[in-house]
N, C-alpha and C positions, 0 to 999 in steps of 0.2 A: 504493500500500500504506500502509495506516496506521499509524504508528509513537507511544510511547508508552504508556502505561501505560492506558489509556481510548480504546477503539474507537470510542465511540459519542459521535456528532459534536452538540456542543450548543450551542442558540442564547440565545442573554445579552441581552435589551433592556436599553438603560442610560439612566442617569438621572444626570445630573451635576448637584452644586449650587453654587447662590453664595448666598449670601446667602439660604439657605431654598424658593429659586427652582430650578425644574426648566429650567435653559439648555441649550444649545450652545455652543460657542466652533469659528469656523472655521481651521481650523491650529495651534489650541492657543494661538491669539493673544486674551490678556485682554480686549485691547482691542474683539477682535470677537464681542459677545458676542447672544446673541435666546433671550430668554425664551419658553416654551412651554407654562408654567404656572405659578402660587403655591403649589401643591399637591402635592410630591412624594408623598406617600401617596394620592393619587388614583390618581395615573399611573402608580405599580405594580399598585394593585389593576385597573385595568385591565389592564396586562400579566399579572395571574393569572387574570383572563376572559377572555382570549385564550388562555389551556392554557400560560400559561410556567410552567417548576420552578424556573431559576435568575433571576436578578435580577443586573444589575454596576453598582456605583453609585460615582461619585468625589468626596469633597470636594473643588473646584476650591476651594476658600477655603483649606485644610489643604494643599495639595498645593504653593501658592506659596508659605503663611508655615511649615509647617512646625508649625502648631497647628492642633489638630482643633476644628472650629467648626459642622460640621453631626450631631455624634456624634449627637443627640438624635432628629432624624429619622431617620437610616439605623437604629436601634435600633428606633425605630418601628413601620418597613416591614419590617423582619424578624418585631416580634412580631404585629404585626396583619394582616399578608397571610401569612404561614408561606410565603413564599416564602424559597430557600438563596439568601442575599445575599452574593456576591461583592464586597469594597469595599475601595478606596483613598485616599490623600491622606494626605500628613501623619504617616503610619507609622514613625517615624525611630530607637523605644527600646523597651524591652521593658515600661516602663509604657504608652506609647499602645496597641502590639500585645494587652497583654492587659487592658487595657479595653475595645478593640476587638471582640475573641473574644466574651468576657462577656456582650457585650449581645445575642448569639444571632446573631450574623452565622458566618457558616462559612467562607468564606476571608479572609484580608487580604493586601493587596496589596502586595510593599516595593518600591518604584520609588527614587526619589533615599535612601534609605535603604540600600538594599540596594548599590549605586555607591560609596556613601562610607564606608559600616560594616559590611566582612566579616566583623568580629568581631559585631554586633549580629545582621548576616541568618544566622552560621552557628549561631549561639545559638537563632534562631525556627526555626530550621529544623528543628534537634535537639530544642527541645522540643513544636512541634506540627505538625511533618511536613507531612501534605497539607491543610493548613487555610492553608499559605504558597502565596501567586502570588511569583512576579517580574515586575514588570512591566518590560518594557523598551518605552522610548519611544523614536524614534531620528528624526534628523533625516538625509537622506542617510548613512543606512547607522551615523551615530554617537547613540550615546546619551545625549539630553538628561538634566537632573534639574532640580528644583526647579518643578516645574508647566510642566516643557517651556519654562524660559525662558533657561536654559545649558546648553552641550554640553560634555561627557566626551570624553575620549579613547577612550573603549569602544566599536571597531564590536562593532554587534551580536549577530550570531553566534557571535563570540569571546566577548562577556559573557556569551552563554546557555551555551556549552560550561564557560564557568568556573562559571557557577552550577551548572551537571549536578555537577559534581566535587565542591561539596558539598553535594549532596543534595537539591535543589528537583527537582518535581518534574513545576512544572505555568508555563509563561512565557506572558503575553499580550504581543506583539508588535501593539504600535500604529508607523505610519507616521505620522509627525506633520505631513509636508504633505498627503496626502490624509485627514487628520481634519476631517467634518465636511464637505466638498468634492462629495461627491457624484461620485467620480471611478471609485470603482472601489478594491478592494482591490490592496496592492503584492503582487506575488505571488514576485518574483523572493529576496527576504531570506527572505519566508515561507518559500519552499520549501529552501531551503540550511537555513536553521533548522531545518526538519524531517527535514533526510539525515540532519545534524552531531550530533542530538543523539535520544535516547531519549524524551525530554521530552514531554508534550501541550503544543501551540502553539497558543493561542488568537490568533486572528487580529483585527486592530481595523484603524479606521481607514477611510472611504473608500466604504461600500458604497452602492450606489444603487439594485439591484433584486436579485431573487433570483439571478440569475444570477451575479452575485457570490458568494453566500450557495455556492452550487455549485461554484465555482471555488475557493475556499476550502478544501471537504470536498474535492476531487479532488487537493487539493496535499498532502491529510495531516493538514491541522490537525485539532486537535480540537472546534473550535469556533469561534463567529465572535461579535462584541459586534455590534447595531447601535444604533444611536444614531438620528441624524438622520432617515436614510432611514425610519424608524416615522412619526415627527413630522411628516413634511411627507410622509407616504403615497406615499411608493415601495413600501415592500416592507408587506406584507397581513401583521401578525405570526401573526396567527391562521392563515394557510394556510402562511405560511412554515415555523412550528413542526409543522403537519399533514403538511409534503413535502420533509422532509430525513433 
């Protein structure tokens, strides 16, 4: 049964940057990083020739130093593909957040922002409601911040039930050892996240074929990010988006 505020189960291609570059990182480790293009605006408009509506894209440069460094492009690919760009990194104050907005992007993401400043994420939440994600990133069950390079005391679950309480509405739940891994989506967090809470659970992390993509929607979520699996042609975005 599907739970949260949005029944209808949507797929997110992502694009994460560094340095202007359309990468991967496997596990969320810096250090292991493969480049897949110089072009982020390429590589959306081809995900909007393939039939995608949303778009999920992360400063990986903003997401570790906490300064937003790829604003320029994600701004971009919002105005120039009119794809709904879901985006994170770096999110930490209510000047980045509403610069962010601004540039025609329609969600923003607050991950180690939202961990350290309940006073900052209850503020974005009250004043632009469903335009806020949570992202929660968790490493066995706890939740990392700062570009997934320290762990919180936050298991997961518990974070997303305190974030319900004020008022978020929509969490992506990334697994951060199968990020990128090709293993398969965690499903066991997933699905407790999806009893425990009212919430749309966007589910990350891990997918390798469609059956993933289906395992995901059967658990509840509302949605699934892929990333890598597009990149190195597991999953067919174009019949993916056609058969779910």
């Amino acid at each position: 049964m599907m739970t949260g505020k949005n029944n209808k189960f949507i797929v997110y291609p992502a694009i994460d940057i560094i340095e202007g570059r359309c990468v991967r990182l496997s596990q969320g480790d810096y250090n292991k990083v493969k480049t897949y293009s110089g072009n982020p605006l390429e590589v959306a408009k081809g995900f909007l020739k393939s039939g995608a509506k949303w778009i999920h894209i992360v400063d990986l440069d903003a997401a570790k130093s906490g300064i937003p460094t790829n604003h320029k492009i994600i701004s971009e690919i919002a105005e120039k593909t009119g794809l709904l760009v879901q985006t994170g990194g770096g999110i930490r104050n209510m000047e980045t957040l509403e610069r962010v907005l601004a540039s025609g992007v329609k969600r923003a993401i607050l991950g180690t922002g939202a961990v350290k400043d309940k006073s900052f994420t209850c503020r974005a939440i009250e004043k632009y409601n469903d335009a806020i994600v949570i992202g929660i990133d968790a490493r066995e069950g706890m939740v990392a911040v700062d570009g997934w390079t320290k762990s919180s005391n936050n298991y997961a679950v518990d974070f997303a039930v305190e974030m319900e309480k004020i008022g978020a509405r929509t969490i992506i739940y990334t697994d951060i050892s199968r990020d990128g891994m090709l293993k398969g989506t965690e499903l066991s967090v997933l699905e407790e996240m999806v009893a425990k809470t009212g919430m749309d659970i966007i589910a990350s992390g891990g997918v390798a074929d469609f059956t993933h993509v289906l395992e995901a929607k059967k658990s509840g979520a509302a949605g699934i990010i892929i990333g890598k699996a597009i990149y190195e042609g597991k999953v067919d975005l174009k019949k993916c988006l056609q058969n779910v």
